[in-house]
DOKETI-572678 format. One record per residue: residue number from 0; z, x, y of N, C-alpha, C in turn; residue in one letter. Coordinates in pm, 1 decimal, padded with zeros to 6 digits. Each point is the difference from the previous one (the first is absolute). Last residue first. Layout:
BEGIN
r i=NUM | n.zz=Z | n.xx=X | n.yy=Y | ca.zz=Z | ca.xx=X | ca.yy=Y | c.zz=Z | c.xx=X | c.yy=Y | aa=a $
...
//
This chain:
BEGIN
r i=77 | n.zz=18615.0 | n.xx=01636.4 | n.yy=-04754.7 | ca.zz=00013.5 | ca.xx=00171.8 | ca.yy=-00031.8 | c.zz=-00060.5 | c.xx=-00058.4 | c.yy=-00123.1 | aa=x $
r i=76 | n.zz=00066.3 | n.xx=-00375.4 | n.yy=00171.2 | ca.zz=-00089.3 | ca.xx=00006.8 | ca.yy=00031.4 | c.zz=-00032.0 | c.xx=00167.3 | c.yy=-00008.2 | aa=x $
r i=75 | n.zz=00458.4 | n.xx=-00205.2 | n.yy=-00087.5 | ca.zz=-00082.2 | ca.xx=-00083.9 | ca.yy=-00067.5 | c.zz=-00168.1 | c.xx=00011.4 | c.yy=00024.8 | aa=x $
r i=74 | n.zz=00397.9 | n.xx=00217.8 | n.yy=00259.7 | ca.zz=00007.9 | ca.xx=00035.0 | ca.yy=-00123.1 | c.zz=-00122.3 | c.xx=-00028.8 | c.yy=-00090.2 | aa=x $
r i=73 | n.zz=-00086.8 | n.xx=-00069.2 | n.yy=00514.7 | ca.zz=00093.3 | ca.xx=-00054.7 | ca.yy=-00084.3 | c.zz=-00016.5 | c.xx=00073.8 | c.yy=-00136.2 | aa=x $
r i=72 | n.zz=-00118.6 | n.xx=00192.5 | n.yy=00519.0 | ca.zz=-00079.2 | ca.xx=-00101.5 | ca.yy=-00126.7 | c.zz=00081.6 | c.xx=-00020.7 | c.yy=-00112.3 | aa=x $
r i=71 | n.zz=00103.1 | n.xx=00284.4 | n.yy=00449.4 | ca.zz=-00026.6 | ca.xx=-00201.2 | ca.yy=-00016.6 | c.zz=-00053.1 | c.xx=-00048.2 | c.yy=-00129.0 | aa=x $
r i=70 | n.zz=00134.8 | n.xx=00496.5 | n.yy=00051.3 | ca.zz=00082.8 | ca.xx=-00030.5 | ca.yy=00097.1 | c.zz=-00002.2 | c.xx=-00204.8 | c.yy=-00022.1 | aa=x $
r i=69 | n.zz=-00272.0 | n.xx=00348.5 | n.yy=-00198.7 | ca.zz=00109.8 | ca.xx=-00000.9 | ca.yy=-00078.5 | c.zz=00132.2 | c.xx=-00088.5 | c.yy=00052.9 | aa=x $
r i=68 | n.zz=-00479.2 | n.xx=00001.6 | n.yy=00198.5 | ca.zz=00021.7 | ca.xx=-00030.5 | ca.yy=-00151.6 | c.zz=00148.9 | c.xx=-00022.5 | c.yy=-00042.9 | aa=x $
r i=67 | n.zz=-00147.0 | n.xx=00251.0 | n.yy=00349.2 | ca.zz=00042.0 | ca.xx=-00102.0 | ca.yy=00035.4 | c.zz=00017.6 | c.xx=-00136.2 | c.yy=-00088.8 | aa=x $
r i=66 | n.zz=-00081.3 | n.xx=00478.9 | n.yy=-00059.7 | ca.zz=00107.2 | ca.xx=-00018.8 | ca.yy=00039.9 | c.zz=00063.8 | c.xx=-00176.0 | c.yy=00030.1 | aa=x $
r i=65 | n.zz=-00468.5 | n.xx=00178.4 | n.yy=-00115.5 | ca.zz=00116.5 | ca.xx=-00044.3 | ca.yy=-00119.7 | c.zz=00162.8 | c.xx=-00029.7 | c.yy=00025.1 | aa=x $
r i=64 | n.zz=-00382.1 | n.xx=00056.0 | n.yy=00336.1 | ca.zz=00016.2 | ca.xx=-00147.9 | ca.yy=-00063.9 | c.zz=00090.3 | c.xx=-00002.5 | c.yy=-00130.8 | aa=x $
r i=63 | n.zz=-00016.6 | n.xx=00411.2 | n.yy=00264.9 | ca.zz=00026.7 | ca.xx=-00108.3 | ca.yy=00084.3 | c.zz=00002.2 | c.xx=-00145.2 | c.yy=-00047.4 | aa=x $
r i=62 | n.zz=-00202.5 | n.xx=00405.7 | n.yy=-00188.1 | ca.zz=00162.7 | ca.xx=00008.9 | ca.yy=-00019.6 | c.zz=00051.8 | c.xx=-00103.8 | c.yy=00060.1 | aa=x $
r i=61 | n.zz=-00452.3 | n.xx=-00024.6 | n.yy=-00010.8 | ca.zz=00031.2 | ca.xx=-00000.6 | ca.yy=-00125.0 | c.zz=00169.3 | c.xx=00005.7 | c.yy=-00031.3 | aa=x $
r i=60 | n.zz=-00194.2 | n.xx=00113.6 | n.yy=00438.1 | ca.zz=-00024.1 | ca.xx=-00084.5 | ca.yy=-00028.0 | c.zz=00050.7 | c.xx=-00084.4 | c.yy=-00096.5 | aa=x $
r i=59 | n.zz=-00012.3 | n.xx=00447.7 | n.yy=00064.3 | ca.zz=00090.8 | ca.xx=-00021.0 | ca.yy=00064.7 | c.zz=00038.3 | c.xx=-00209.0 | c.yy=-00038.0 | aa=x $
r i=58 | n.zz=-00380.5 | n.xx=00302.5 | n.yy=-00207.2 | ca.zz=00107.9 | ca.xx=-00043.8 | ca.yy=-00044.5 | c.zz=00151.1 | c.xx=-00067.7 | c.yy=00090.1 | aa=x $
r i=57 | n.zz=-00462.1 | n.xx=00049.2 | n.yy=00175.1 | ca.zz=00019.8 | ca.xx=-00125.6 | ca.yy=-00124.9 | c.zz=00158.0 | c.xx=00018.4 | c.yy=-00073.9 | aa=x $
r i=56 | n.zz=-00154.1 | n.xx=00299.2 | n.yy=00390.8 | ca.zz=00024.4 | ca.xx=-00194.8 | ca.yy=00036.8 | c.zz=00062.7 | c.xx=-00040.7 | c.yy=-00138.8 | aa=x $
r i=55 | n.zz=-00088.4 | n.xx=00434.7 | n.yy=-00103.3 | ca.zz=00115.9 | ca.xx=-00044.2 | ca.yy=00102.8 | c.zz=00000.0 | c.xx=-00157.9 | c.yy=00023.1 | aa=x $
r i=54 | n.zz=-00465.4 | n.xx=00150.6 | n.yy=-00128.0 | ca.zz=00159.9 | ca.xx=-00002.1 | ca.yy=-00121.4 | c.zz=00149.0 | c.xx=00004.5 | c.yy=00047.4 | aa=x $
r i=53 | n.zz=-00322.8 | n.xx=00049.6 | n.yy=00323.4 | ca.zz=-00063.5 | ca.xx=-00161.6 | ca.yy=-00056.2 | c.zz=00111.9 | c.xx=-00009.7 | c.yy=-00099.2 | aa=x $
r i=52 | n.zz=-00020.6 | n.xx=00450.6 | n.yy=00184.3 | ca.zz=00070.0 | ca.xx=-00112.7 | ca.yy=00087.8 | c.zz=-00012.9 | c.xx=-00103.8 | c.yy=-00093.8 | aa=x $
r i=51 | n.zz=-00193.4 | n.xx=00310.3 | n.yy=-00232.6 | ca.zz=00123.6 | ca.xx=00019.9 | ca.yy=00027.6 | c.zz=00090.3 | c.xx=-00117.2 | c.yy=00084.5 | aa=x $
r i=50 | n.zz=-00467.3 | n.xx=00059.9 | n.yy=00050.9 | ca.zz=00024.5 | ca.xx=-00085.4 | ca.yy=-00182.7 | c.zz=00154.2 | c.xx=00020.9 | c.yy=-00011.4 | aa=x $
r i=49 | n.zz=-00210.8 | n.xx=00237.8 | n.yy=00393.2 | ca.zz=-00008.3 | ca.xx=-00146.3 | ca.yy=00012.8 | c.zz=00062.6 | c.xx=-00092.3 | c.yy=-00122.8 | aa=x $
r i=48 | n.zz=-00017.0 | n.xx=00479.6 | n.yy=-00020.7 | ca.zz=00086.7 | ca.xx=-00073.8 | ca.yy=00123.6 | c.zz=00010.0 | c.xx=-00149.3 | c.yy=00008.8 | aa=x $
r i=47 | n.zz=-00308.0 | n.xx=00281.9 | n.yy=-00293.3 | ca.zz=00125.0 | ca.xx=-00046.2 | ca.yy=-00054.3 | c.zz=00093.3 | c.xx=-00041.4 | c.yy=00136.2 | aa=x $
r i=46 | n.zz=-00412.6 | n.xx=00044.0 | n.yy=00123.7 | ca.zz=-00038.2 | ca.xx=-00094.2 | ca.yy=-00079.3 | c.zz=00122.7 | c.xx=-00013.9 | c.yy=-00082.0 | aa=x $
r i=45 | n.zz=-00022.3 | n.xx=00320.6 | n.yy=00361.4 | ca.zz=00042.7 | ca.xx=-00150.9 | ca.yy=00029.1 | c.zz=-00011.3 | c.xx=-00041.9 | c.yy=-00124.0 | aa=x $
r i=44 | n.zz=-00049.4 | n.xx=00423.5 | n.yy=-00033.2 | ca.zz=00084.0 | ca.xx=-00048.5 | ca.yy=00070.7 | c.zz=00022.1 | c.xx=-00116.5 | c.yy=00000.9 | aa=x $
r i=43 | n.zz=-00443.2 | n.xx=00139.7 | n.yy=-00085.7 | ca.zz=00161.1 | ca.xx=00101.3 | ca.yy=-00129.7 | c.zz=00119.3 | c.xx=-00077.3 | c.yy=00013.0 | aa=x $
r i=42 | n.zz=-00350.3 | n.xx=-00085.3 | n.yy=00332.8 | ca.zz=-00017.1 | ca.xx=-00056.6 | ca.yy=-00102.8 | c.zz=00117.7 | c.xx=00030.6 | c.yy=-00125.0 | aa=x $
r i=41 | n.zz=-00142.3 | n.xx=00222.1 | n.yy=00395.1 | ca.zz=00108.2 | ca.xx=-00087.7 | ca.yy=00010.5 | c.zz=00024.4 | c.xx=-00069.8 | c.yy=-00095.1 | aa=x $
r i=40 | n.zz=-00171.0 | n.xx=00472.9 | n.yy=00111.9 | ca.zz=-00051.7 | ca.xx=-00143.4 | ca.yy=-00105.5 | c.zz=00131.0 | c.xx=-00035.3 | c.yy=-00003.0 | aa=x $
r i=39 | n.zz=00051.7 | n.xx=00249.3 | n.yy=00381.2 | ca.zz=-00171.7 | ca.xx=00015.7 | ca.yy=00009.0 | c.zz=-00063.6 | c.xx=-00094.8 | c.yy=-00098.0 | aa=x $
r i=38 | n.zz=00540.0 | n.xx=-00078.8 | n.yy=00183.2 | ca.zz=-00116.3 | ca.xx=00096.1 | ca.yy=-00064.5 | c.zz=-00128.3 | c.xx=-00026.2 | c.yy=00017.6 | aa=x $
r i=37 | n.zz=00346.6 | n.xx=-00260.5 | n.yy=00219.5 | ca.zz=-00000.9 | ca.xx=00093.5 | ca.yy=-00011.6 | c.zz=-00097.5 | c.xx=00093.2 | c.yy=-00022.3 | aa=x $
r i=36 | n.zz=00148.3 | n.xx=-00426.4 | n.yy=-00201.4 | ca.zz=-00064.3 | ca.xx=-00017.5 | ca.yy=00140.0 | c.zz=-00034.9 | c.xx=00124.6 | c.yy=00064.8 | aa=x $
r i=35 | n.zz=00210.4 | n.xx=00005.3 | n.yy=-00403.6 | ca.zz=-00118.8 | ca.xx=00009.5 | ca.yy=00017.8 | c.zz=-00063.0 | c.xx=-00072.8 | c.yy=00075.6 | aa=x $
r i=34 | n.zz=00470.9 | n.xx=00097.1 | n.yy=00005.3 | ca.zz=-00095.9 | ca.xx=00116.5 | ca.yy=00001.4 | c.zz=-00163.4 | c.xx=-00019.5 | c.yy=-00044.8 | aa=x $
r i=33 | n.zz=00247.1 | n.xx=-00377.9 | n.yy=00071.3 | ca.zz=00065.0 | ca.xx=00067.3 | ca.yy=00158.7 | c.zz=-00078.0 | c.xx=00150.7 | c.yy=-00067.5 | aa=x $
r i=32 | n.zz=00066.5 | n.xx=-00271.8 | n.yy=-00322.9 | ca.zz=-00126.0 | ca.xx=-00088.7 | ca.yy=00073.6 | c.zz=00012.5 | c.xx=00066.9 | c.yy=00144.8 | aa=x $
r i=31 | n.zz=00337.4 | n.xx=00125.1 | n.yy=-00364.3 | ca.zz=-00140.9 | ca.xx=00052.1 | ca.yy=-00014.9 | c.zz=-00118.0 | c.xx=-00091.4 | c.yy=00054.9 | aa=x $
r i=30 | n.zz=00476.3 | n.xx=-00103.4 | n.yy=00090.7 | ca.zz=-00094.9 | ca.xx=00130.3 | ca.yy=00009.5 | c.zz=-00091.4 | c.xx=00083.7 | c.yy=-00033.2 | aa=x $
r i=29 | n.zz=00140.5 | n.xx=-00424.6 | n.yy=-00033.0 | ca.zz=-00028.8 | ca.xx=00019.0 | ca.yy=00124.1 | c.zz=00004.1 | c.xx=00077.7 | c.yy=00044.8 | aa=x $
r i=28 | n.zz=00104.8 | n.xx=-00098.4 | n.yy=-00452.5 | ca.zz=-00145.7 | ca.xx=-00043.4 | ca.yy=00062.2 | c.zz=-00029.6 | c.xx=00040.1 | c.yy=00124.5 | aa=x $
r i=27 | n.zz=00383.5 | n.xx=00139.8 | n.yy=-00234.7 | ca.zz=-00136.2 | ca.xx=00091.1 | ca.yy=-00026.5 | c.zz=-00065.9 | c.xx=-00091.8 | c.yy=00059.5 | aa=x $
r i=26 | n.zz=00400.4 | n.xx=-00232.1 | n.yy=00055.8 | ca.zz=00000.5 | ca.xx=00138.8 | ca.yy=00059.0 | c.zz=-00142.4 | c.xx=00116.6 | c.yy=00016.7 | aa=x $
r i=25 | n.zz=00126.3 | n.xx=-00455.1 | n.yy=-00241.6 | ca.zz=-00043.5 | ca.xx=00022.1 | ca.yy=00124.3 | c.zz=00003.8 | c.xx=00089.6 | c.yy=00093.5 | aa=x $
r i=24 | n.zz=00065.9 | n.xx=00056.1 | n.yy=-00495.7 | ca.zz=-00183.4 | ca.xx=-00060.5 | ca.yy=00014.6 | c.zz=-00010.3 | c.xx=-00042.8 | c.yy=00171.9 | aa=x $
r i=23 | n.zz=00437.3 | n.xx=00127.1 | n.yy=-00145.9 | ca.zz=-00107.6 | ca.xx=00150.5 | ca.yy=-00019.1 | c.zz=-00135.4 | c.xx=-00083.6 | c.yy=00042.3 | aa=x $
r i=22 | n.zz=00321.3 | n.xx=-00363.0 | n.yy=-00072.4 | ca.zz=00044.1 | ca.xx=00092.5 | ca.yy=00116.4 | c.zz=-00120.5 | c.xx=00118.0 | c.yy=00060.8 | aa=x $
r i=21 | n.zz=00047.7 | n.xx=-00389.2 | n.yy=-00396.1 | ca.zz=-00080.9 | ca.xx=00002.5 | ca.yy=00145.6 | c.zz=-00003.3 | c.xx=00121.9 | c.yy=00106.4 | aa=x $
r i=20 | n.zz=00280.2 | n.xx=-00042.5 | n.yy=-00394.9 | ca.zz=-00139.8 | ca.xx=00029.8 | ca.yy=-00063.2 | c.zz=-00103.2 | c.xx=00010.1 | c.yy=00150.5 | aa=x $
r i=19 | n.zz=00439.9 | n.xx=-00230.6 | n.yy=00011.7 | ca.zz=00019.9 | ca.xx=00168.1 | ca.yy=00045.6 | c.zz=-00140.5 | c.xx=00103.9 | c.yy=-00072.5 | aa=x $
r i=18 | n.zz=00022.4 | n.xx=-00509.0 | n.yy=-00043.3 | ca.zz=-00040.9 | ca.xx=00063.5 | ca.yy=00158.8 | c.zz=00019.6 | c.xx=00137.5 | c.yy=00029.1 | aa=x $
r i=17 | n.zz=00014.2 | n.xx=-00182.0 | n.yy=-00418.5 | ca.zz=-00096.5 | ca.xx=-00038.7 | ca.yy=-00032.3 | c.zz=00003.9 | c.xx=00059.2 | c.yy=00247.4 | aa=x $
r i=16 | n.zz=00416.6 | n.xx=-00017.7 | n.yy=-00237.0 | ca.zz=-00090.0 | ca.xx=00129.8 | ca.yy=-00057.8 | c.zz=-00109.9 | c.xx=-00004.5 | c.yy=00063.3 | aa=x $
r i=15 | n.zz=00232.4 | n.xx=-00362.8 | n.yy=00076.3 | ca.zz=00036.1 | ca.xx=00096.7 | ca.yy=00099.4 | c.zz=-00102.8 | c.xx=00131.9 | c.yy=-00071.7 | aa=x $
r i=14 | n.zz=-00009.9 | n.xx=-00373.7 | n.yy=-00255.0 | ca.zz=-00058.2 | ca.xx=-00062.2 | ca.yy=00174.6 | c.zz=00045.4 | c.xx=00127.8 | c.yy=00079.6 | aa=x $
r i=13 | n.zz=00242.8 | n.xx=-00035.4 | n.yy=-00447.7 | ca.zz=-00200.7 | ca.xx=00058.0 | ca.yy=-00014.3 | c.zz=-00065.5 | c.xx=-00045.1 | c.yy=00143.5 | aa=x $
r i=12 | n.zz=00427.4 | n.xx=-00116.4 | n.yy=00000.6 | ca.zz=-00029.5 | ca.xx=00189.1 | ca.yy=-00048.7 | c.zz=-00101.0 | c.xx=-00010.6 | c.yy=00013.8 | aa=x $
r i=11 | n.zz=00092.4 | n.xx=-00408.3 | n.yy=00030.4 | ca.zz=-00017.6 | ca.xx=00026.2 | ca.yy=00112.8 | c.zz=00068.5 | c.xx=00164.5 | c.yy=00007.9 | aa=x $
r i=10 | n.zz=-00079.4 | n.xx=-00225.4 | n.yy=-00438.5 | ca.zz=-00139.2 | ca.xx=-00009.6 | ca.yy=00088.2 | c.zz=00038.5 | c.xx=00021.5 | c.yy=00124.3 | aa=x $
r i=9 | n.zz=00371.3 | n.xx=00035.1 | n.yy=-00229.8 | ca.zz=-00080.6 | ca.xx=00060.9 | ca.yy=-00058.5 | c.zz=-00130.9 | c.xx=00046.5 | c.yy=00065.7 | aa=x $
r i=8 | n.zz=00446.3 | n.xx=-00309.7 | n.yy=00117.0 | ca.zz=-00021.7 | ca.xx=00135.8 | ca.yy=00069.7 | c.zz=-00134.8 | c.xx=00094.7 | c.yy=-00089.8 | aa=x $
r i=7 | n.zz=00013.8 | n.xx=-00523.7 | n.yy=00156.7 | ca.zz=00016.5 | ca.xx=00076.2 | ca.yy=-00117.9 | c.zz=-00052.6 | c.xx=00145.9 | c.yy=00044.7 | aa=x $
r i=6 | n.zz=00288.0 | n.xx=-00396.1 | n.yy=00268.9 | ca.zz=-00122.0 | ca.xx=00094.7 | ca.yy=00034.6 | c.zz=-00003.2 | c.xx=00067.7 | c.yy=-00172.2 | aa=x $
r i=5 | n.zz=00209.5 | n.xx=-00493.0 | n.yy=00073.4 | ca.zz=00005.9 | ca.xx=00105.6 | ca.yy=00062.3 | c.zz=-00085.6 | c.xx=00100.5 | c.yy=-00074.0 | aa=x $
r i=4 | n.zz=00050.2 | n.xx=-00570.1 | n.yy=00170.1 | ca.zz=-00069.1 | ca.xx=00132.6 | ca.yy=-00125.3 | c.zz=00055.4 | c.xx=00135.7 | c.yy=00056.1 | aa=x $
r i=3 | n.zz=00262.8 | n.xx=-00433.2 | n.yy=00152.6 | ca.zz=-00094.1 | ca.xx=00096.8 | ca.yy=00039.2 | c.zz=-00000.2 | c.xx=00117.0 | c.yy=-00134.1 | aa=x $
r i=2 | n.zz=00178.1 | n.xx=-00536.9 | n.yy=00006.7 | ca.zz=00011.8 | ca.xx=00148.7 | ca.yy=-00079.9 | c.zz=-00128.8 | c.xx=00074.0 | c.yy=00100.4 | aa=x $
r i=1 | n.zz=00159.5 | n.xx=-00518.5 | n.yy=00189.2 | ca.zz=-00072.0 | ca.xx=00081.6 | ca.yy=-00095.1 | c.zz=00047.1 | c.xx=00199.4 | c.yy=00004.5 | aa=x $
r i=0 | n.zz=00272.7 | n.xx=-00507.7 | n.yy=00129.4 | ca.zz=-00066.0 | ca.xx=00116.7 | ca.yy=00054.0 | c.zz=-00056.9 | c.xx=00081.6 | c.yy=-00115.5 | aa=x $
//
């Protein structure tokens, strides 16, 4: 019976930081796309609303594959 790799607790720090980074960016996006739906220049509004969300995806994202990094990929490929 084979050795299960176990989890390197470093990179699956840096995988959690990298989502609690996510948090504020999904919170401001969807609200500042809810007040400049709203306003008269929506533009103000959304254009960081929108770039906010997208940066959420990515880092949530980013936290999601390092986590998963730390979890399956062998000593020998870090």
């Amino acid at each position: 019976m084979s050795e299960q790799p176990s989890t390197d607790r470093d990179v699956l720090s840096k995988g959690i930081k990298k989502l609690m980074l996510a948090i504020p960016f999904f919170i401001a996006g969807p609200i500042l796309i809810y007040i400049g739906a709203g306003s008269e220049h929506p533009i103000v509004f959304l254009m960081p609303g929108i770039a906010f969300a997208i940066l959420a995806v990515v880092f949530m994202y980013q936290g999601i594959q390092t986590i998963m990094d730390s979890m399956f990929k062998s000593t020998k490929t870090r």
